[in-house]
C-alpha positions in Angstrom: 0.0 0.0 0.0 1.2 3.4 -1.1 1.3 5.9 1.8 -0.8 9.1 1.1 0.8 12.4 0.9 -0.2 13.9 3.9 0.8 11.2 6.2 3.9 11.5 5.0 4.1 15.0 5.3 3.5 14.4 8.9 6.4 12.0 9.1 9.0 14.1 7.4 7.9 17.4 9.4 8.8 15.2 12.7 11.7 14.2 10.8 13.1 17.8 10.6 11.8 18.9 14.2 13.9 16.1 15.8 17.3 17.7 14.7 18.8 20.2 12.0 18.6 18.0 8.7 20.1 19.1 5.8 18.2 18.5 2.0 20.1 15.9 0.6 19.4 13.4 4.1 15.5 15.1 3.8 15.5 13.8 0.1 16.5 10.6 1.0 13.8 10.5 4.0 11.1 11.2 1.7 12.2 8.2 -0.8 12.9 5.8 1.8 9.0 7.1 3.5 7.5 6.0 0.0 7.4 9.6 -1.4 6.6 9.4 -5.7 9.6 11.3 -6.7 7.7 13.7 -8.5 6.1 15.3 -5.3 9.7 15.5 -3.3 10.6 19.0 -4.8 7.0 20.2 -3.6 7.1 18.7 -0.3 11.0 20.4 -0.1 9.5 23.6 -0.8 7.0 23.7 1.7 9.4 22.3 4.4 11.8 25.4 3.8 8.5 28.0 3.8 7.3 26.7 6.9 11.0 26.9 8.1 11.8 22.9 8.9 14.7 22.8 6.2 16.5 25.8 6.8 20.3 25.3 4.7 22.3 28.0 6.7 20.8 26.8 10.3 21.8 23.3 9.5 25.5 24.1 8.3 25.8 26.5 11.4 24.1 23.8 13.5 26.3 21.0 12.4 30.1 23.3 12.5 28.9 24.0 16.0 28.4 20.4 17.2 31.4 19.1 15.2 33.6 21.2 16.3 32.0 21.5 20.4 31.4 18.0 20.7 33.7 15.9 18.1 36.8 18.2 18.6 37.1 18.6 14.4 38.9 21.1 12.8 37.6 23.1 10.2 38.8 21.2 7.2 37.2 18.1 8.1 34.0 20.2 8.9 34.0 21.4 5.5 34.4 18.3 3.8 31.1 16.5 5.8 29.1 19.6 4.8 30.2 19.3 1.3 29.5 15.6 1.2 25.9 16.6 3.0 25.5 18.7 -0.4 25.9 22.0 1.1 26.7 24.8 -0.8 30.7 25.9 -0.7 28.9 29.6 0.9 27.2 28.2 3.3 30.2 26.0 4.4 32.2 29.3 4.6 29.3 31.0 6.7 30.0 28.0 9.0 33.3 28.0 9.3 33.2 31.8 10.3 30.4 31.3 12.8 33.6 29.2 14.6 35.6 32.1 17.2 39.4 32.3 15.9 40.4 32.2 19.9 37.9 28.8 20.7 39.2 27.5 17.7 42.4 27.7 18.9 41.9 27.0 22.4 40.3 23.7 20.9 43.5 22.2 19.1 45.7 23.6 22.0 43.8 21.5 24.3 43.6 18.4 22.1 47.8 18.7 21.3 48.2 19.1 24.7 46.1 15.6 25.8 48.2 14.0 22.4 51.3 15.0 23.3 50.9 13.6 27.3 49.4 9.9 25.8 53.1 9.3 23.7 55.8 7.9 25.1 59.1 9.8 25.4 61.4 9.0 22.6 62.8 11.4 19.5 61.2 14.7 19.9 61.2 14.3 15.7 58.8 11.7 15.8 56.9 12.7 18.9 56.4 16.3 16.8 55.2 14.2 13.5 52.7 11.9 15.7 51.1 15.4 17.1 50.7 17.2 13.4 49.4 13.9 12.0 46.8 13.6 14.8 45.7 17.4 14.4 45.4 16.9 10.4 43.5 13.5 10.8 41.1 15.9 12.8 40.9 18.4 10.3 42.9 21.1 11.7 45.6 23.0 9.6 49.2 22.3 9.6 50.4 25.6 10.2 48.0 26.5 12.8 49.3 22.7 14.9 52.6 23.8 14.1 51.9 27.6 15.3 50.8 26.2 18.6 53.4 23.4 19.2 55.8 26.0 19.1 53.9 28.3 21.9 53.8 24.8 23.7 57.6 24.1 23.4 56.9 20.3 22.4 
């Protein structure tokens, strides 16, 4: 049985109030909820008017909580939202929503808890191991290498 319209309207309108969603993971809700493709751009379009899909509130939303919560750096940020479908201005409206001095503060703290977990050997190697955990976060070289230096490691 086909599910009517409305019903899933319903659905997809919880959907959206549970958390920020972005449109490509809405899309794909609609299909998997037995949408006819034909009636997803409609059902987008009333979504964004009645202000459940909102683009800049879910690329804010989601730079926030990656960055607060899974202590990434900006590049890997980026490359989720661009994955999500986001446009590259919206990304960069993200990314600037993120203070300079948190951001900072952020990869301080996580070089500092990196640097105490490895054991001491070659400060050469110790160094490398630190910049390849802050790029495997998504945090810029220079900036890792800015702050190991104010760290003296």
């Amino acid at each position: 049985m086909v599910p009517d319209i409305k019903s899933i309207a319903i659905r997809i309108r919880k959907f959206c109030t549970y958390r920020e969603r972005s449109l490509k993971e809405t899309e794909a809700k609609l299909a998997e909820l037995g949408c006819p493709s034909a009636k997803i751009p409609a059902l987008i379009r009333q979504l964004e008017t009645e202000d459940f899909l909102n683009g800049p509130r879910y690329a804010s939303a989601y730079a926030r909580g990656k960055f607060h919560i899974n202590r990434w750096g900006k590049r890997k940020i980026a490359y989720a939202l661009k994955r999500q479908g986001v446009p590259e201005a919206l990304i960069r409206q993200a990314l600037e929503e993120i203070p300079e001095a948190e951001y900072r503060e952020g990869l301080k703290k996580l070089l500092v808890g990196k640097i105490a977990q490895i054991k001491p050997g070659k400060n050469l190697k110790k160094r490398e191991k630190v910049i390849n955990f802050a790029l495997g976060r998504g945090f810029e070289a220079s900036l890792a290498n800015e702050i190991l230096k104010e760290l003296n490691a």
